[in-house]
C-alpha positions as CSV (number, residue, x, y, z in Angstrom):
1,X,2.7,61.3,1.6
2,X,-0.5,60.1,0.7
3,X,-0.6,60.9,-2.4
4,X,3.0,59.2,-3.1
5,X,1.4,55.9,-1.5
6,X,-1.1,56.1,-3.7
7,X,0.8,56.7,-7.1
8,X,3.0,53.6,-5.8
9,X,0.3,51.3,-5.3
10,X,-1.5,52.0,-8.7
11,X,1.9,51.0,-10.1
12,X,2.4,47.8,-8.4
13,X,-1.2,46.6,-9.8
14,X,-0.3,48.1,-13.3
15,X,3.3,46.1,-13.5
16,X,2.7,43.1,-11.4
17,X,0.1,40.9,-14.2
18,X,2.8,42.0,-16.9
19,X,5.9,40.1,-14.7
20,X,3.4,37.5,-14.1
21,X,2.7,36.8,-17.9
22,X,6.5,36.4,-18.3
23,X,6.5,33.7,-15.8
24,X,5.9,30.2,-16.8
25,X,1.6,29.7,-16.3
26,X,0.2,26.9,-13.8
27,X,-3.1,28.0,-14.5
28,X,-5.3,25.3,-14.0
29,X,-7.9,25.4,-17.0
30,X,-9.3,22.4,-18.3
31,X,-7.4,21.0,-21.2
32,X,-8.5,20.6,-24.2
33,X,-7.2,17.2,-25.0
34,X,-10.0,14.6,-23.7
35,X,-7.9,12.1,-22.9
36,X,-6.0,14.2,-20.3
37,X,-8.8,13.8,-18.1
38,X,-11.2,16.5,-18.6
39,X,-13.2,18.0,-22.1
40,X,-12.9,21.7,-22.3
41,X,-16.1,22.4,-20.6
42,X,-16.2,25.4,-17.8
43,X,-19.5,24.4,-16.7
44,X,-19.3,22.1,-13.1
45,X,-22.2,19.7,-13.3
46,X,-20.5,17.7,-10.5
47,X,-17.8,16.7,-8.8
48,X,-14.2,16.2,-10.6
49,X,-12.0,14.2,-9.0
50,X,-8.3,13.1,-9.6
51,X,-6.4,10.1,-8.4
52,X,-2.9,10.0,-8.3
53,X,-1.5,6.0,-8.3
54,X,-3.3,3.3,-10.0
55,X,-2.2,0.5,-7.8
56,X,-4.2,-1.8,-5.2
57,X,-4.9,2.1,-3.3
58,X,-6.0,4.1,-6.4
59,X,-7.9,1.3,-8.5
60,X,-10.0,0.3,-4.9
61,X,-10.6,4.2,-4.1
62,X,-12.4,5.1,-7.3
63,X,-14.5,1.7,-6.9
64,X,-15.5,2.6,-3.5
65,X,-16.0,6.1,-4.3
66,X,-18.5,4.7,-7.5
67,X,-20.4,2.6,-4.9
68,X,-21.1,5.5,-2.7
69,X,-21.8,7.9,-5.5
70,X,-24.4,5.2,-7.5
71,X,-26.0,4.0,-4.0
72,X,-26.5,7.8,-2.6
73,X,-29.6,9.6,-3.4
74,X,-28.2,12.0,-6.0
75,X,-27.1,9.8,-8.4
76,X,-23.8,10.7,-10.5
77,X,-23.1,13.6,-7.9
78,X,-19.8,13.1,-9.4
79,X,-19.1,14.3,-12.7
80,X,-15.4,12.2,-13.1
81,X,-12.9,10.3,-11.6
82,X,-9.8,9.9,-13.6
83,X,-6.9,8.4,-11.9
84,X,-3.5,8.7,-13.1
85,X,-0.6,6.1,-13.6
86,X,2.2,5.8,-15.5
87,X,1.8,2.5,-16.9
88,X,-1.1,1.0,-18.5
89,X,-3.9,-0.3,-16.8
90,X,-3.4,-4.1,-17.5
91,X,0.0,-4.3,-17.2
92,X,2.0,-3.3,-13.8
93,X,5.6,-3.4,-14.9
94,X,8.1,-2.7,-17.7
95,X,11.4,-4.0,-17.8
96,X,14.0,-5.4,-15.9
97,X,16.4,-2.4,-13.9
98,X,13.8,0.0,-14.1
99,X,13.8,1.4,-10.9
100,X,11.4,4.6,-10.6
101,X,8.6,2.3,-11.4
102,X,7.2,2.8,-7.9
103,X,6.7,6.3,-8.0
104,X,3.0,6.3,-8.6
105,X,2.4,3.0,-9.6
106,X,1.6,0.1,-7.9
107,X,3.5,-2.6,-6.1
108,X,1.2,-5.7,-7.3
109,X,3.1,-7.0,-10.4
110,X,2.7,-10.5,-12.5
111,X,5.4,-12.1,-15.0
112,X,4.4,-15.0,-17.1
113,X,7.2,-16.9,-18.0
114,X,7.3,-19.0,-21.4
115,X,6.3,-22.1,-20.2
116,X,3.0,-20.2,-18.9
117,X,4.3,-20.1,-15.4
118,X,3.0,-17.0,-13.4
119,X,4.7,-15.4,-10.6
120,X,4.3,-12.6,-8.4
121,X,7.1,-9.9,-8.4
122,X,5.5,-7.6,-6.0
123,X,2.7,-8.3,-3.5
124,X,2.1,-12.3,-3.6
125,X,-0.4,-13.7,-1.4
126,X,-3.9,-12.6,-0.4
127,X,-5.2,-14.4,3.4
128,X,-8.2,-15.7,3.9
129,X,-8.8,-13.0,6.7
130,X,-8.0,-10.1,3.7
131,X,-11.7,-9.3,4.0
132,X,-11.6,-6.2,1.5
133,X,-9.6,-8.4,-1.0
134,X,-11.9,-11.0,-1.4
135,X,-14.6,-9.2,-1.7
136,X,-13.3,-7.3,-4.6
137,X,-12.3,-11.1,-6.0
138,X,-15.7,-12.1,-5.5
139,X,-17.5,-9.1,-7.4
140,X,-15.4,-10.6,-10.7
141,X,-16.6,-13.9,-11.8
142,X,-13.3,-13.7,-14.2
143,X,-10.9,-13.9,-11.2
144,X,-10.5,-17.4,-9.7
145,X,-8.5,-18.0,-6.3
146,X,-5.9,-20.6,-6.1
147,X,-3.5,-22.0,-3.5
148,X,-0.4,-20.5,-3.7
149,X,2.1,-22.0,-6.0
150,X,5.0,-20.3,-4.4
151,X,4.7,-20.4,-0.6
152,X,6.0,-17.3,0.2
153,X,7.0,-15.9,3.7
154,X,4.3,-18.8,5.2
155,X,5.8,-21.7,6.8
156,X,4.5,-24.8,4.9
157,X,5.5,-28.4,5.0
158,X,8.2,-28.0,2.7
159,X,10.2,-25.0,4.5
160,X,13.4,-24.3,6.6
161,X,15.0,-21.4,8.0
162,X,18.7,-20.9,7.2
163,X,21.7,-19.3,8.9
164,X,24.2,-19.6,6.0
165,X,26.6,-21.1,5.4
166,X,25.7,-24.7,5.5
167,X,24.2,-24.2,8.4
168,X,20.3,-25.0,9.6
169,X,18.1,-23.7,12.3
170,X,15.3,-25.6,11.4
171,X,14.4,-27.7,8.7
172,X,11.2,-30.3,8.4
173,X,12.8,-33.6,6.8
174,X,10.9,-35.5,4.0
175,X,9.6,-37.8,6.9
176,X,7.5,-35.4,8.4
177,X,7.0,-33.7,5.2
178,X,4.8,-37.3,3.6
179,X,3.3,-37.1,7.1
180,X,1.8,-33.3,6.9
181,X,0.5,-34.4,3.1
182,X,-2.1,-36.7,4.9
183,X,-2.6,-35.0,8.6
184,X,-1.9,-31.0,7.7
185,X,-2.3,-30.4,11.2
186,X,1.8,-32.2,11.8
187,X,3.6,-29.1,10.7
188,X,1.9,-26.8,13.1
189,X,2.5,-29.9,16.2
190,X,6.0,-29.6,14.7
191,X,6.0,-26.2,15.1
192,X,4.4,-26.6,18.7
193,X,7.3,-29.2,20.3
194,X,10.0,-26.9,18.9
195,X,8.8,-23.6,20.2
196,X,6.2,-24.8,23.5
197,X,4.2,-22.1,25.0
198,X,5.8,-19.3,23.0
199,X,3.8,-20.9,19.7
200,X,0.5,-20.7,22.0
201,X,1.3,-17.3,22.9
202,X,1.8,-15.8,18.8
203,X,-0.8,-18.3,17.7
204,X,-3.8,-16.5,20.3
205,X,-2.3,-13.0,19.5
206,X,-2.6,-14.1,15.6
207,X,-6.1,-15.0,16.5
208,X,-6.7,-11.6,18.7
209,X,-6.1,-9.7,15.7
210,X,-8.4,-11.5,13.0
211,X,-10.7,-10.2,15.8
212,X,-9.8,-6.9,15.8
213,X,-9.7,-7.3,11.8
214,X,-13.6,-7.9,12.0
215,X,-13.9,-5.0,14.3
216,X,-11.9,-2.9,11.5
217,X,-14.8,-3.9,8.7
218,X,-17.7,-3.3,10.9
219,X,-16.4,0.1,11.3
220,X,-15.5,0.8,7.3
221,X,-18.9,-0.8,6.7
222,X,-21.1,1.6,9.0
223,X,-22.2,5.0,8.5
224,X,-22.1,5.9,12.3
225,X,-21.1,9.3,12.4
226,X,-18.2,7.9,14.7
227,X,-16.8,5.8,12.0
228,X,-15.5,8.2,9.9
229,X,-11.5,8.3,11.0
230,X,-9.5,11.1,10.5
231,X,-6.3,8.9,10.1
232,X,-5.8,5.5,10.4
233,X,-4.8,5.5,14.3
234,X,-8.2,6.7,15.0
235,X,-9.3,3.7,13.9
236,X,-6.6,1.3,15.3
237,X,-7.5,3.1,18.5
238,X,-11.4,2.1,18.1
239,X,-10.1,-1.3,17.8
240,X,-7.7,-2.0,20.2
241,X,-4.5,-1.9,18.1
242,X,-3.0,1.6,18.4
243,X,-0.4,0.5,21.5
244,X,0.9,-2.1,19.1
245,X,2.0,0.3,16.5
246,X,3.9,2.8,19.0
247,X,6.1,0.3,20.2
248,X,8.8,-2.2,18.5
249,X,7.7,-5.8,17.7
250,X,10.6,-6.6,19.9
251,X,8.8,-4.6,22.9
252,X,5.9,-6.5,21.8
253,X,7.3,-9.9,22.1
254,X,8.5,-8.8,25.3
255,X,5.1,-7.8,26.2
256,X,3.7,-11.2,25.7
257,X,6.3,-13.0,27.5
258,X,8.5,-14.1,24.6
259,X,11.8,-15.5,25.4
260,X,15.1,-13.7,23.8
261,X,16.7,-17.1,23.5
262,X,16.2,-20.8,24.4
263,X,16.0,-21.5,28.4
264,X,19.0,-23.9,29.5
265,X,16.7,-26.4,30.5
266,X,14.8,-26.6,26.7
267,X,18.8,-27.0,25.4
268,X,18.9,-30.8,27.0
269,X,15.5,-31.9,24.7
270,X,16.1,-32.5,20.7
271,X,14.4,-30.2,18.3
272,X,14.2,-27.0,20.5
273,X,14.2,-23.6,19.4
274,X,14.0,-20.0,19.8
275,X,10.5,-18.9,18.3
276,X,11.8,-14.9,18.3
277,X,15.2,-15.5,16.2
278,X,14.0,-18.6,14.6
279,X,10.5,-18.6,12.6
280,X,9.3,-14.3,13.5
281,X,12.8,-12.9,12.2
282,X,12.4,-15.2,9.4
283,X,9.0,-14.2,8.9
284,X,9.4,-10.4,9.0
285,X,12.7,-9.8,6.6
286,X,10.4,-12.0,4.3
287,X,7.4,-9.7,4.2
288,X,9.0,-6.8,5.3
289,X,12.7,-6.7,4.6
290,X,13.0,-5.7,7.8
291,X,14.3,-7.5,12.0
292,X,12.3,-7.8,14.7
293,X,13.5,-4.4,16.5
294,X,13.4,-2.4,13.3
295,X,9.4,-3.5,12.9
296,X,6.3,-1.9,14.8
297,X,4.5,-4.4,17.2
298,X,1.4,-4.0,14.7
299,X,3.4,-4.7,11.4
300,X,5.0,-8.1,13.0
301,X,1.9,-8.8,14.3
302,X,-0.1,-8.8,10.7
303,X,3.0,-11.2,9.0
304,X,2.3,-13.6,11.9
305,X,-1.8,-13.8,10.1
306,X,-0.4,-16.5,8.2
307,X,0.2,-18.9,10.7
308,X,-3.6,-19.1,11.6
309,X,-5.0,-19.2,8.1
310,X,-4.8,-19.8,4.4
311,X,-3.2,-18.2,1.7
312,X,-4.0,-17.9,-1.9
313,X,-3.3,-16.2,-5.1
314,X,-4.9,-14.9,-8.0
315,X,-5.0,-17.5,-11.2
316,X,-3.3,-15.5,-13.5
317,X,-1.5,-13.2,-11.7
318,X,-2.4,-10.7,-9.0
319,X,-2.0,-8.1,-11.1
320,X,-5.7,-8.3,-12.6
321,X,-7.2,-7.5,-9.2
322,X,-6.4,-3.8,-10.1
323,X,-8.0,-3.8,-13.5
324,X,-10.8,-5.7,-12.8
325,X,-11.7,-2.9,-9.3
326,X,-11.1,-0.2,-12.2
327,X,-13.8,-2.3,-14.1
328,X,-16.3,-2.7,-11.8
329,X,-15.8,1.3,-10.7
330,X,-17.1,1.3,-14.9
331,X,-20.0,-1.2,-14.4
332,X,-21.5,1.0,-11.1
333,X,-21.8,3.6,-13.4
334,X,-23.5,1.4,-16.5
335,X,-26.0,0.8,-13.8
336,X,-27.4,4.1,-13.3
337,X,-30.1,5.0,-15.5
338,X,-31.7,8.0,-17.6
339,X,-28.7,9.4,-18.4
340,X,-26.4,8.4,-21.8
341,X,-24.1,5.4,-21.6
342,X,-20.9,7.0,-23.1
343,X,-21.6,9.6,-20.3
344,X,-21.4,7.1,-17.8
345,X,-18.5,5.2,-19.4
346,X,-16.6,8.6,-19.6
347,X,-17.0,9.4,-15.7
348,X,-14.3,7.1,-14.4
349,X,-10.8,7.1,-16.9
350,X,-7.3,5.7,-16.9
351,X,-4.6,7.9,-18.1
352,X,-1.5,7.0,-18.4
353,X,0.8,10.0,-16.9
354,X,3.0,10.3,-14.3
355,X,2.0,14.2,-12.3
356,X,4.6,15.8,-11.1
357,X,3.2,19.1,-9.9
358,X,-0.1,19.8,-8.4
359,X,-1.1,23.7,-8.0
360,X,-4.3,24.1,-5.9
361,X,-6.4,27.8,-5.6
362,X,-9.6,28.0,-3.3
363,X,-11.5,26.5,-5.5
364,X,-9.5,23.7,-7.7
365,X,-6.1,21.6,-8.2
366,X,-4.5,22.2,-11.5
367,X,-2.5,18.4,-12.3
368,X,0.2,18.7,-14.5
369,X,2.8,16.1,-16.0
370,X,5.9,18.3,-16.7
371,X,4.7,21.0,-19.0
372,X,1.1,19.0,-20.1
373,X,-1.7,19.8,-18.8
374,X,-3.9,17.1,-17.5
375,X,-6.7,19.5,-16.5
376,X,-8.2,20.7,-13.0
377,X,-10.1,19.1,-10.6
378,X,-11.7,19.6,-7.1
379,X,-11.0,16.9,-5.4
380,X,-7.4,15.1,-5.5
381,X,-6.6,11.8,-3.9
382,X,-3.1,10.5,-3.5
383,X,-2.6,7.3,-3.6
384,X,1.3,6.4,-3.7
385,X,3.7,6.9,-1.0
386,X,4.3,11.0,-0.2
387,X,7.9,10.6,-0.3
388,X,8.5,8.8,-3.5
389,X,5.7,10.3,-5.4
390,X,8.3,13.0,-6.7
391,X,5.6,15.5,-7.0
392,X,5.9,19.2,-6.5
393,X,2.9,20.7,-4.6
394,X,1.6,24.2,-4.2
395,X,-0.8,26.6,-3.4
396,X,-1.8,29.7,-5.1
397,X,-1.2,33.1,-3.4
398,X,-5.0,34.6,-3.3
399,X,-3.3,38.0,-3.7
400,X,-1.6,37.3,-6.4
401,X,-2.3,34.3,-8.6
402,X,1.0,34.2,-9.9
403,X,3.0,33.6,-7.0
404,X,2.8,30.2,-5.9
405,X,3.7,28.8,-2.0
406,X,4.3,25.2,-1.2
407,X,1.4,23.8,-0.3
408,X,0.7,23.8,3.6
409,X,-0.2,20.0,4.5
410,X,-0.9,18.3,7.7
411,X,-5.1,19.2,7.0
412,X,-4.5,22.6,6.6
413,X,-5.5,25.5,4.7
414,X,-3.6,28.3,3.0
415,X,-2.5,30.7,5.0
416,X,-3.5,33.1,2.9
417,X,-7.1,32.7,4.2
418,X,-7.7,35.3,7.2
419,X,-11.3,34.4,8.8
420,X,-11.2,30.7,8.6
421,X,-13.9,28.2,9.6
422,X,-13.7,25.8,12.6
423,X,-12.3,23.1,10.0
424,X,-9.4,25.3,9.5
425,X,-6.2,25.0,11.9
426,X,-2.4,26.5,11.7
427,X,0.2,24.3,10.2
428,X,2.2,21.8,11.3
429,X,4.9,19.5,10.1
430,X,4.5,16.8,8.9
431,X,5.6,13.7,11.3
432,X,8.3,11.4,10.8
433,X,6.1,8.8,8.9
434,X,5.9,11.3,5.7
435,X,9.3,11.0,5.1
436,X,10.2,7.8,6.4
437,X,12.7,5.6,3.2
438,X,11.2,2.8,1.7
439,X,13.5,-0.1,1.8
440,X,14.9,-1.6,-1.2
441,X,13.8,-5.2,-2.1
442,X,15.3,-7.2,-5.3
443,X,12.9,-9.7,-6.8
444,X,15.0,-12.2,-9.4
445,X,13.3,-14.7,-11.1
446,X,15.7,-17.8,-12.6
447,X,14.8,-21.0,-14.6
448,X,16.6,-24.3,-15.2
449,X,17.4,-24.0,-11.3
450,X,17.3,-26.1,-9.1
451,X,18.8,-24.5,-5.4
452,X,22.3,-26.7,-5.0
453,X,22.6,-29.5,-2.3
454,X,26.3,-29.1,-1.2
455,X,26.4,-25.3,-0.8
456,X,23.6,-25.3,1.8
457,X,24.7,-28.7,3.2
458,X,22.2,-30.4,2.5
459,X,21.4,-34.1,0.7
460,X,19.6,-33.6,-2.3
461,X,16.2,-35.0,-0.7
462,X,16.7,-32.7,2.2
463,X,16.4,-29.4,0.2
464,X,13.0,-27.5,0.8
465,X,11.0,-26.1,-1.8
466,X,11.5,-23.1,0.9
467,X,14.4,-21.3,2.3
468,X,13.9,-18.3,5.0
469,X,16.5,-17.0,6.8
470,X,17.4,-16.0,10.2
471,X,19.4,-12.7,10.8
472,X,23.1,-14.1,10.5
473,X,21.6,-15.9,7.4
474,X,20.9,-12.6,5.7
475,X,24.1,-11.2,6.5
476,X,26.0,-14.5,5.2
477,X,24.2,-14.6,1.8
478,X,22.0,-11.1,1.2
479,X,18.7,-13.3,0.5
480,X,15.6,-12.8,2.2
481,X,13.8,-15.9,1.0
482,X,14.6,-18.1,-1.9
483,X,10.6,-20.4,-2.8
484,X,11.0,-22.7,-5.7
485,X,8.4,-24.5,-8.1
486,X,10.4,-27.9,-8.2
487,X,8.5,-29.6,-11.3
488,X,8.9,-26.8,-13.2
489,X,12.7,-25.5,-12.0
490,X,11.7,-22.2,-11.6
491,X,13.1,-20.3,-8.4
492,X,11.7,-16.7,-7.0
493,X,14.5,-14.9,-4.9
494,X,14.1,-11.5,-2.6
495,X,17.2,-9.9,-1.7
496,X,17.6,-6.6,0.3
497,X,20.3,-5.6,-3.1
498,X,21.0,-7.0,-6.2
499,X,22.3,-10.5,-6.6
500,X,25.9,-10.7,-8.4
501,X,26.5,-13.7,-11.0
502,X,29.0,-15.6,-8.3
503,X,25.7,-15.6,-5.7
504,X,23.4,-16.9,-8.1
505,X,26.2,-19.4,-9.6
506,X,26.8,-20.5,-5.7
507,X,23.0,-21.3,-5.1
508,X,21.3,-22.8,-8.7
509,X,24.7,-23.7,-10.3
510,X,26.5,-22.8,-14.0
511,X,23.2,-23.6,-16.2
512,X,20.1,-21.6,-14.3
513,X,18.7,-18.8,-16.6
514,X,17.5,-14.9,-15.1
515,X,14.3,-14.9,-16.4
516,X,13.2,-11.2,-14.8
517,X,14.8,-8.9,-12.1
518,X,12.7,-6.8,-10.4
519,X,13.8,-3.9,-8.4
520,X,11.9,-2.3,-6.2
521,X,13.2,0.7,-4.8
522,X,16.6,3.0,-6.2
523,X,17.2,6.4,-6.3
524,X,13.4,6.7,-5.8
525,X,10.7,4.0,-3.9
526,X,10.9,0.7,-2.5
527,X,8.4,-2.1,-1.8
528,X,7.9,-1.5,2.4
529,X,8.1,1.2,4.8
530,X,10.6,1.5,7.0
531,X,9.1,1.2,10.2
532,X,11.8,2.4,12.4
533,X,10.5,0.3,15.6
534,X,7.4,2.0,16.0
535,X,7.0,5.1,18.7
536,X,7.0,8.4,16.5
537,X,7.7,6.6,13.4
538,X,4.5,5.2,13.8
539,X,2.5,8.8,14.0
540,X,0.7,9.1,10.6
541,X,-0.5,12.3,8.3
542,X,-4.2,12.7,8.6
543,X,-5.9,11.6,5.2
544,X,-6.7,15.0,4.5
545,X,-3.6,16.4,3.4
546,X,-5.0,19.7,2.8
547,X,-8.4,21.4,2.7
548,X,-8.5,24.8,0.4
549,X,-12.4,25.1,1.2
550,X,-14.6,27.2,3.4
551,X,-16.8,24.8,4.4
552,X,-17.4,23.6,8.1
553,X,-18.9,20.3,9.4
554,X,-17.6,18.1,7.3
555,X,-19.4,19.6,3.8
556,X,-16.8,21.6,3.1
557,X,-16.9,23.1,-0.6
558,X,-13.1,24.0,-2.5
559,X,-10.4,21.9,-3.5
560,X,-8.3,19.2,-1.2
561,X,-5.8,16.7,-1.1
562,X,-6.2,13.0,0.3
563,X,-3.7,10.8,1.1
564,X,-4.4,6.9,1.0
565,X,-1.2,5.6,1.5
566,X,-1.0,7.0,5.1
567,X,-1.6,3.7,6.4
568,X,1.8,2.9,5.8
569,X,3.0,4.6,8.8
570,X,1.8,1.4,10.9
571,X,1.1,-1.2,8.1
572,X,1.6,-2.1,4.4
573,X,0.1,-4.7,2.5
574,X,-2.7,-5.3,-0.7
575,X,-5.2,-5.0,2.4
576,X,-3.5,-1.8,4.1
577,X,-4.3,0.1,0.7
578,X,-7.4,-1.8,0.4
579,X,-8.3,-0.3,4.3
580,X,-6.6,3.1,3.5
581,X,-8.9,3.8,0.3
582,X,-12.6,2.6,2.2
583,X,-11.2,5.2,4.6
584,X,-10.1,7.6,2.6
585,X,-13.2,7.5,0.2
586,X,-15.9,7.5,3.5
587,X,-14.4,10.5,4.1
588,X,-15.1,12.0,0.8
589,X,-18.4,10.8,0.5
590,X,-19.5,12.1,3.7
591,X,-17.9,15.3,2.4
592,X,-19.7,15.3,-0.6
593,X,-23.0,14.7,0.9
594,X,-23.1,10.9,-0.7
595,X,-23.8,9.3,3.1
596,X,-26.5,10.0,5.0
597,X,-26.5,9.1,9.0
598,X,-29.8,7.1,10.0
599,X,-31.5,9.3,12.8
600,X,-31.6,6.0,14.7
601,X,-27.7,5.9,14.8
602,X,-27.6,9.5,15.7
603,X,-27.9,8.8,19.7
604,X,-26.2,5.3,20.0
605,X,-22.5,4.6,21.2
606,X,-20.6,2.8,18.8
C-alpha cells in the first residue's frame, strides 16, 4: 500500500506543473515595459507600492505617503509608488454618456464651457472647516480659492426650496435678498424666524461637529501609538461621533428634539416652517441624493457644515487639486538629496490603466489590466469604491502556485497559512457597507437658459438663482437642485435619472443648449453611497483588506491590500477621501517603519 501511495504522489508532482503551464499565467513578474509601473529589475531596494484610483483618495495617499517616507529617517525607504487610473492625470472626464467612468477614477471633475465658464460636474465645493483640503490648496501657490460661483446645496440669499408644481415652501424675495447684500447676517435671521429653536438646535450641532472635526486632525496629525485606527469608526469613536453613524438622520433629528411638522400654534404666525421637511431634506437629496431616513445621522450631520461656514471653489476647476497633490508627492521626492534626480522623479508615476485583477502570493500582488501586465508590487492601496471597482481579486494557493482562491478580505490572511502570527485572524464577511449601491446622480449642464417664470409660478423677479427641492418636489419634477449663473445664462442641474427633452423644454424653454451631461453611476458606480439609515449599513471594512505577511506588531513584512474608500460606509465627500488616505497611509508608514513613537508619548493617555 505504501508503495502504491508513493508511486501516486510522484505522479501528481510530475503532471501537475505541465497542467499548470496550459493554464493562462498570473505570475506576477515585473514587466518589462517601464511605463507599466515597474523596470525589469528583480532586485528590491525598497518598497513598491501600487494605487489603484487616481481621484481626491489615491492622488492625497501617495502625497501623504511621500511626506512620511522623505521626513522618516531612512530616506526613500520606498522604492515606487505608481498609482493607477484610467484617465489621464489632468483631465477627470471624457464624454458625455459614458457611464463606467467611476470605476476607478475619481468623482472631482471640471468642464470649461466656451465662454471660459467653469463648472463643477462632480464634487463642487470645498468648506472652510475641510482642514485636509486646504492644506493641500495651500502647498500650491498655482491654485487660488474663490467664492463659489454656483451655490450649490448651501442656502444663500438668492435660494428657495420647491415642491413642484408651481408650488413654494420657501422662497427669500428680492427685498430681503438687497437687504442680505449689505447685512449677510439677514438670511440666517430669515432662516431663524422661520424655523425658531429648531435652527438653534442644527446650528450648535453644526458647530459640535467642526469641534469634533478639529479632534479628527489632532488625531491624523499625532504619532501617538493610539492614533493609528484600524477603520474609520475607531476614530469616529475617539471623537465622539460613532453613535451618529449607527443610527438614521431621522433618529437623529429626533434625538435633538426636532419637530416632524409645524406645531399648530407656529401655523397662526406668517413665514413658518418645518426645518426637517423644509431646508435638511432639501439639503441632503442635494449632497447626497438621498431623504432624511435613508441618510446616517453623521452624513446629514456633515451637509448641515455649510450652514455655519463658508464655501469656496477652486479657480479653474476642482479638478487640479488632484494633479497638483500628484505634483507635490513629485516635489517631496526632488527634495531628498545624494541620490539621482530621474531616480527620484521615477519613484512616484501615473499610469493610465484601469486593473482588473489583482493576484497576491506571500510575498507580492501581481496588478494586471486584462491580459497586460502592469508589474508586481508589495504593497497595494485601493482607493475607489470596492463594489464598483470591477476588479477580480485572488490569492495564490502556496501549494500549488497555479491554483488561485479568491482572496480572503476583512484583514485576513490566506488560509493556506497554518502557524500564523497574532496579526493573523479567521475570515469573515465582509459587512453590508462593501457592497452597499452607489446611487445614480445626473449632472446636465445647459446654456442660453434661463429657468422659466410661469412653470414654477413665479414673476420673473422672483426666480432664485437657486432651486432645492423638498421630497414631493423631487417626485413632481426628478431634479435635485437646479443653481444658475444669471449673467452668463448658464444653468447646472442634478437629477437622480436622466432629464428627457420635454423636462428640460418645461424649465429653460425651446432655445437653451446641453452643453455636457454627466452621468454618474449606470450599470457600474455612482457619485454617493447609499447609506441605508445607518445601523449595520454603517459598519465599515477595516483599511486592511488583507495582510499576506508574517509579520507581528504592526511591522509586518509580505504583500497587502488597503482600502481608502472605507470611509464611505459613514461619510463621502473630497474631505472623507482626503481623511481616509492620512489614515490609510499612517497605517502604512507605521507598517513600514517610517514613524517613530516619541518615548515621551509612550506612557500618556491620549
Amino acid at each position: 500500500v505504501m508503495k502504491v501511495k508513493s508511486f501516486f504522489l510522484r505522479l501528481y508532482w510530475i503532471t501537475i506543473p505541465i497542467f499548470a503551464s496550459l493554464l493562462p499565467s498570473y505570475k506576477s513578474e515585473a514587466s518589462s515595459n517601464y511605463n507599466n509601473g515597474q523596470d525589469d529589475s528583480n532586485e528590491k531596494i525598497g518598497t513598491k507600492i501600487a494605487i489603484i484610483g487616481g481621484g481626491i483618495a489615491g492622488s492625497f495617499t501617495a502625497k501623504y505617503l511621500a511626506d512620511y517616507d522623505t521626513k522618516s529617517a531612512a530616506k526613500g525607504a520606498i522604492d515606487s509608488i505608481v498609482v493607477f487610473d484610467p484617465f489621464p492625470i489632468e483631465h477627470q472626464h471624457t464624454t458625455e454618456g459614458q457611464q463606467n467612468e467611476i470605476l476607478q477614477g475619481g468623482r472631482v471633475s471640471s468642464l470649461t464651457l466656451d465662454d471660459g465658464t467653469v463648472v463643477e460636474l462632480g464634487g463642487a465645493t470645498i468648506h472652510d472647516a475641510d482642514k485636509l483640503l486646504i492644506e493641500m490648496i495651500e502647498g500650491d501657490p498655482n491654485l487660488v480659492l474663490e467664492k463659489s460661483k454656483f451655490n450649490e446645496c448651501v442656502p444663500d440669499k438668492h435660494f428657495g426650496i420647491y415642491d413642484g408644481d408651481g408650488s413654494w415652501s420657501f422662497l427669500t424675495n428680492n427685498a430681503a435678498s438687497s437687504i442680505t447684500s449689505w447685512f449677510p447676517t439677514m438670511i440666517t435671521l430669515t432662516l431663524l424666524w422661520r424655523y425658531n429653536i429648531d435652527f438653534i438646535r442644527i446650528w450648535q450641532a453644526s458647530l459640535r461637529a467642526r469641534e469634533s472635526f478639529h479632534l479628527v486632525y489632532k488625531m491624523l496629525d499625532t504619532s501617538h501609538p493610539a492614533s493609528f485606527f484600524h477603520s474609520i469608526n475607531e476614530l469616529w469613536d475617539i471623537v465622539g461621533l460613532l453613535k451618529t453613524t449607527h443610527v438614521s438622520y431621522d433618529d437623529f433629528l429626533d434625538a435633538f428634539g426636532l419637530e416632524r411638522e409645524v406645531q399648530w400654534w407656529r401655523r397662526f404666525i406668517p413665514g413658518q416652517g418645518c426645518l426637517r421637511e423644509e431646508l435638511l431634506t432639501a439639503m441632503n437629496i442635494c449632497y447626497s441624493n438621498q431623504l432624511n431616513p435613508e441618510m446616517n445621522g453623521l452624513s446629514g450631520l456633515i451637509n448641515l457644515m455649510s450652514l455655519t461656514g463658508e464655501t469656496f471653489s477652486i479657480n479653474g476647476g476642482n479638478q487640479q487639486l488632484i494633479s497638483s497633490a500628484f505634483m507635490q508627492a513629485q516635489k517631496q521626492y526632488e527634495s531628498i538629496v545624494n541620490t539621482d534626480n530621474n531616480e527620484n522623479l521615477s519613484r512616484i508615476r501615473h499610469v493610465q490603466a484601469q486593473i482588473t485583477t489583482v493576484v497576491s502570493d506571500m510575498n507580492s500582488m501581481g496588478l494586471w489590466s486584462e491580459q497586460r501586465n502592469m508589474g508586481k508590487f508589495d504593497i497595494v492601496i485601493l482607493a475607489a469604491p470596492l463594489q464598483n471597482s470591477q476588479i477580480s481579486f485572488f490569492t495564490k494557493s502556496h501549494f500549488d502556485e497555479a491554483v488561485l482562491h479568491s482572496m480572503p478580505m476583512h484583514g485576513m490572511v490566506d488560509s493556506d497559512v497554518e502557524e500564523a502570527g497574532e496579526h493573523h485572524r479567521q475570515a469573515k464577511p465582509l459587512p453590508p457597507s462593501a457592497t452597499n449601491d452607489y446611487t445614480e446622480v445626473i449632472t446636465t449642464i445647459v446654456s442660453s437658459a434661463t429657468v422659466k417664470a410661469n412653470y414654477v409660478g413665479l414673476a420673473d423677479s422672483k426666480v432664485p438663482t437657486s432651486i432645492y427641492v423638498t421630497e414631493k418636489g423631487r417626485r413632481m419634477e426628478g431634479i435635485n437642485e437646479i443653481s444658475c449663473l444669471a449673467e452668463h445664462e448658464i444653468c447646472k442641474v442634478l437629477s437622480p435619472q436622466r432629464l428627457s427633452t420635454e423636462t428640460l423644454e418645461n424649465l429653460f424653454g425651446p432655445n437653451h443648449k446641453i452643453e455636457h451631461v454627466k452621468v454618474w453611476g449606470g450599470d457600474y458606480g455612482g457619485f454617493t453611497p447609499n447609506y441605508n439609515g445607518g445601523r449595520e449599513h454603517a459598519v465599515p471594512t477595516p483599511f486592511l483588506l488583507y495582510d499576506g505577511g508574517l509579520g507581528t506588531k504592526g511591522l509586518a513584512e509580505g504583500s497587502a491590500l488597503y482600502y481608502v474608500n472605507s470611509v464611505e460606509a459613514s461619510i463621502a465627500s473630497m474631505e472623507a477621501s482626503a481623511i481616509g488616505a492620512k489614515s490609510v497611509a499612517k497605517l502604512i508608514a507605521q507598517r513600514l517603519g517610517l514613524m517613530s513613537v516619541p518615548s515621551s508619548q509612550r506612557s500618556e493617555e491620549l
